[in-house]
N, C-alpha and C positions, 0 to 999 in steps of 0.2 A: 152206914155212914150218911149224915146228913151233908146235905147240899152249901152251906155254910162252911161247915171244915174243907171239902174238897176244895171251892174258893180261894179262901185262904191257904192253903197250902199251895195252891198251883200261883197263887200271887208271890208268895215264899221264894217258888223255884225261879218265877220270873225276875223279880228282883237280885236272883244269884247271878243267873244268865246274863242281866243288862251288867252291874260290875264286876261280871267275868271279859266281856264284850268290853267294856272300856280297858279295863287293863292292859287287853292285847292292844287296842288301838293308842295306848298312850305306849307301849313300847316300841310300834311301828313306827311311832310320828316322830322318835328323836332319830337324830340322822348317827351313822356310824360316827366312832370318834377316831379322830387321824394322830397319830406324831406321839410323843412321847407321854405316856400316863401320866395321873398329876401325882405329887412329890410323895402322897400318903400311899398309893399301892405302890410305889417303889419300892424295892428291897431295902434292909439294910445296909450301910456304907460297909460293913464289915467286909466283904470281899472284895472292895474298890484298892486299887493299888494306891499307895501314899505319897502325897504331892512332891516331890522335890523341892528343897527351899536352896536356895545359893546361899553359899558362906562371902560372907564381908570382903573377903579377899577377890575372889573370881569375880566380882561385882564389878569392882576397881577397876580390875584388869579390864573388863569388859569396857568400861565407862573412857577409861584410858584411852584405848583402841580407838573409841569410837571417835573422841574429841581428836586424836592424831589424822584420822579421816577429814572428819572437818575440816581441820586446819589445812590439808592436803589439799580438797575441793573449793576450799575461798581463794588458796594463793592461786587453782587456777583459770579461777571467776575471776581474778582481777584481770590478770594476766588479758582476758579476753574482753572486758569492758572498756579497758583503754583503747583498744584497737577501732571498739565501736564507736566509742564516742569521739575518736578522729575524725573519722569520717566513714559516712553509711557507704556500702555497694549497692551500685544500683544494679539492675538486671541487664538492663540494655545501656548503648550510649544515645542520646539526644541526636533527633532527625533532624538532618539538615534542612535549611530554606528551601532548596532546589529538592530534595528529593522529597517534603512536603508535598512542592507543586505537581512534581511527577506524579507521585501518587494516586492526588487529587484530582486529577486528568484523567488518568488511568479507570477513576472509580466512577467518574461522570460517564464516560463511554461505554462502561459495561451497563449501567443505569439505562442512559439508553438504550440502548442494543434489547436492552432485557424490555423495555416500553415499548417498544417498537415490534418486538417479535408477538405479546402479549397483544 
């Protein structure tokens, strides 16, 4: 065997080795795939159970219901809007002059007290 063909051939194997070596490395570098397959390896719908469609009638009934609802809940949003718009509650009742000043007296001598001790 000449020195030429062996060359060439171990070039041969190398060349196999390097797009053997890629390959792997290009199946490591995609990440896992998470959630549902996409639509084409899906199975066939043939074994999927068949949707349910409402007949015209139950539809009604249903729309019926609902509208009687409604109507049930605005007569007793009204009922409660007037009440508001009388007049608002407030949380507390409005401090008098005098207990203002009390207060205020009150809140000066802890101030102090507290400048004084500090």
């Amino acid at each position: 065997m000449d020195i030429q063909g062996v060359v060439a051939e171990l070039k041969q194997e190398a060349s196999r080795i390097e797009r053997a070596i890629a390959a792997l490395l290009g199946l490591g570098s995609q990440p896992a795939r998470r959630g549902r397959p996409p639509k084409a390896s899906q199975p066939k719908s043939g074994n999927r159970k068949k949707r349910f469609t409402m007949s015209a009638a139950a539809r009604a009934k249903i729309a019926a219901a609902q509208r009687a609802r409604w109507a049930k809940q605005k007569r007793k949003g009204g009922a409660k809007k007037t009440k508001t718009t009388q007049k608002k509650a407030a949380g507390r009742k409005p401090m008098s002059p005098a207990m203002r000043k009390k207060l205020s007296a009150m809140m000066k001598a802890r101030w102090a007290a507290r400048k004084s001790g500090a």
